[in-house]
N, C-alpha and C positions, 0 to 999 in steps of 0.2 A: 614459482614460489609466491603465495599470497601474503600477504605483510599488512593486509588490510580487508576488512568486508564491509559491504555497503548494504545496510536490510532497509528491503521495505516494511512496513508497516502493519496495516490493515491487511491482513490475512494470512498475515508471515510470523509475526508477532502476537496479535491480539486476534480477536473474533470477533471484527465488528459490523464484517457488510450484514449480518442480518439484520441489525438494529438499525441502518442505513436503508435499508430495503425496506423494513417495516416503518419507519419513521416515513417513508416516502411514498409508499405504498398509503399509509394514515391520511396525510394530508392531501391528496389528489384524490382522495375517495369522498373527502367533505366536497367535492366541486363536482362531482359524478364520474372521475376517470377511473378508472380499472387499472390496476396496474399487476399484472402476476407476476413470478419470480421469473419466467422464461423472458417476459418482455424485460425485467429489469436486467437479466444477465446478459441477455443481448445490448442491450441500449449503454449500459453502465460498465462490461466488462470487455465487451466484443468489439461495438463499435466507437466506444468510448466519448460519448453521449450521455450528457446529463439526464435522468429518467424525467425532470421537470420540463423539460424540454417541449413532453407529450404537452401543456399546457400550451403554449404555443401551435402547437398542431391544432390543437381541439377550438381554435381562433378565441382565445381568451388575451388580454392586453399584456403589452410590457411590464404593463405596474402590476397585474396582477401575478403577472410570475413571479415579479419579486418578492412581491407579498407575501406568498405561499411558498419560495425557498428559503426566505428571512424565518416564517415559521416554523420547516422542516429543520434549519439549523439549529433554532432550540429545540425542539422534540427533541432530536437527535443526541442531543448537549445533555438534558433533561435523561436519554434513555441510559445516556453511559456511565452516568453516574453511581445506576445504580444496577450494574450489572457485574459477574464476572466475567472477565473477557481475557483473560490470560491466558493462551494459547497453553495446552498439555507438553510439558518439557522444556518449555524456553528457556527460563530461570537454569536448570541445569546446564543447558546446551553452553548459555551464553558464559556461564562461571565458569564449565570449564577452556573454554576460547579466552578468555579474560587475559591470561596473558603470553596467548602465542598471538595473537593480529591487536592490530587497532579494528575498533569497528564505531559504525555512526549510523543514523538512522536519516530515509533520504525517501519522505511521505509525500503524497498528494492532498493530505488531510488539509484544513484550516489549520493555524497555529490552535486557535482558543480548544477544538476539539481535541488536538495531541495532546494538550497540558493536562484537560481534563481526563485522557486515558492514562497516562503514566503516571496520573497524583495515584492512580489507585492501584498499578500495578506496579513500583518501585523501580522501575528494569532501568531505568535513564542512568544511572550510577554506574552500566556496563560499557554506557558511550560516550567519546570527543565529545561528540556535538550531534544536532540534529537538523532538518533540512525539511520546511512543509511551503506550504502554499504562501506564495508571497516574497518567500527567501532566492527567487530564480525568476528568470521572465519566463518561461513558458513553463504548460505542466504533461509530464507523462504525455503523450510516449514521442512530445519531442529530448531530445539526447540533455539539455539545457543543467535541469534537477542534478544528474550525475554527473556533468561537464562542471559545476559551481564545487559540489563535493570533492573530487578530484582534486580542482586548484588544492581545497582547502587544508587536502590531506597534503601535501606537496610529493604527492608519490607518480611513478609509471603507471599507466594501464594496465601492464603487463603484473604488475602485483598489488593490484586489488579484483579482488570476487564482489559480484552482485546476489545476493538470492530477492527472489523475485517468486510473484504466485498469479500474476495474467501476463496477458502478449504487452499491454501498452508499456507495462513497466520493464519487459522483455525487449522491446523495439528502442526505448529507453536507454537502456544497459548498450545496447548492444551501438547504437548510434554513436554512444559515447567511447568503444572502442574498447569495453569490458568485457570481461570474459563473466559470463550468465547462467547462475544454477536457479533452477524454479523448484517450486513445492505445489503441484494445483490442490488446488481444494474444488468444494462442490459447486463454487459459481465460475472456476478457470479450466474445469478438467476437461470442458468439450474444446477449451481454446486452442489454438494453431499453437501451440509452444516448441514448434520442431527444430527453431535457429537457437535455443538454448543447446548451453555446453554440455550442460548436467540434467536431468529431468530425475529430481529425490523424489523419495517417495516421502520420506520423513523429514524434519527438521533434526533430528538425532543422529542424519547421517551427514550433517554437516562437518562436523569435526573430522572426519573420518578422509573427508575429500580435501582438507587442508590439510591434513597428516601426509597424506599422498602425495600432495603436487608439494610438498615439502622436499619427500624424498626421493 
């Protein structure tokens, strides 16, 4: 019986790795890198590897990586502003969840990038609390993120659910001793996701699998 769900974010919630891709994809192209969507889905969702990372390989300096992910972070900030990114069905999903579980959200994002996705899509009014970069010592897909959550809910493992949409935050979940439903999408569908409990296909079939382990 779940009594609580723990969502990630970026790709579960919102649609934002393409403006993440493209923001990143932008700025490594002003320096002559190439970056396609295969090398990012590898590098960003497989191996979980920053895509700027490539600057470094390609023998450019420290400061200039910095320089060039300090700029990706604002493109980035810059792109979600003015995008819509609110995932088809969430708002329902989550209203009707609203009050059978607690739920909270438990991202790899930057703080300043979550604030700026949810000014625009309202949804944070569904959750405790939330959980990004900075709020844990380590990120995805050490167990850390959802070990910090956990305390804060004061519940058993055994009744909270994770949904989740790559391996790191599947590795994540699972480290932590949670029980793990994924959603892939088109940058997690080739990922290993085979130690998840659940593999939806929708987010719509969320409710349906708490109704269940209800009864």
């Amino acid at each position: 019986m779940f009594n609580a769900i723990l969502w990630d974010n970026d790709g579960v919630l919102v649609d934002t790795e393409h403006l993440y891709y493209k923001a990143t994809q932008q700025v490594l192209s002003e320096i002559g890198v190439e970056l396609s969507l295969s090398e990012f889905i590898d590098l960003f969702m497989v191996q979980n590897k920053g895509a700027m990372e490539l600057v470094l390989e390609k023998g450019f300096s420290k400061e200039d990586y910095e320089n060039l992910r300090k700029r990706r972070n604002i493109l980035y900030g810059d792109m979600l502003r003015y995008e819509d990114i609110t995932l088809p069905h969430v708002p329902e999903v989550l209203k009707s969840l609203l009050k059978q579980v607690r739920m909270a959200i438990v991202t790899s994002s930057r703080r300043d990038h979550f604030e700026i996705i949810h000014h625009k899509t309202k949804l944070l009014p569904f959750f405790e609390f939330s959980l990004a970069s900075g709020d844990y010592p380590a990120s995805k897909p050490d167990p850390s993120p959802y070990l910090c959550a956990l305390d804060m809910l004061g519940l058993p493992p055994n009744e909270v659910l994770v949904i989740e949409d790559s391996r790191r935050g599947l590795l994540a979940a699972k480290g932590a001793g949670l029980k793990c439903a994924v959603i892939p999408n088109q940058y997690s569908i080739k990922s290993d996701l085979s130690e998840a409990d659940w593999n939806l296909g929708s987010i719509e079939n969320v409710p349906e699998l708490v109704l269940n382990c209800k009864n």
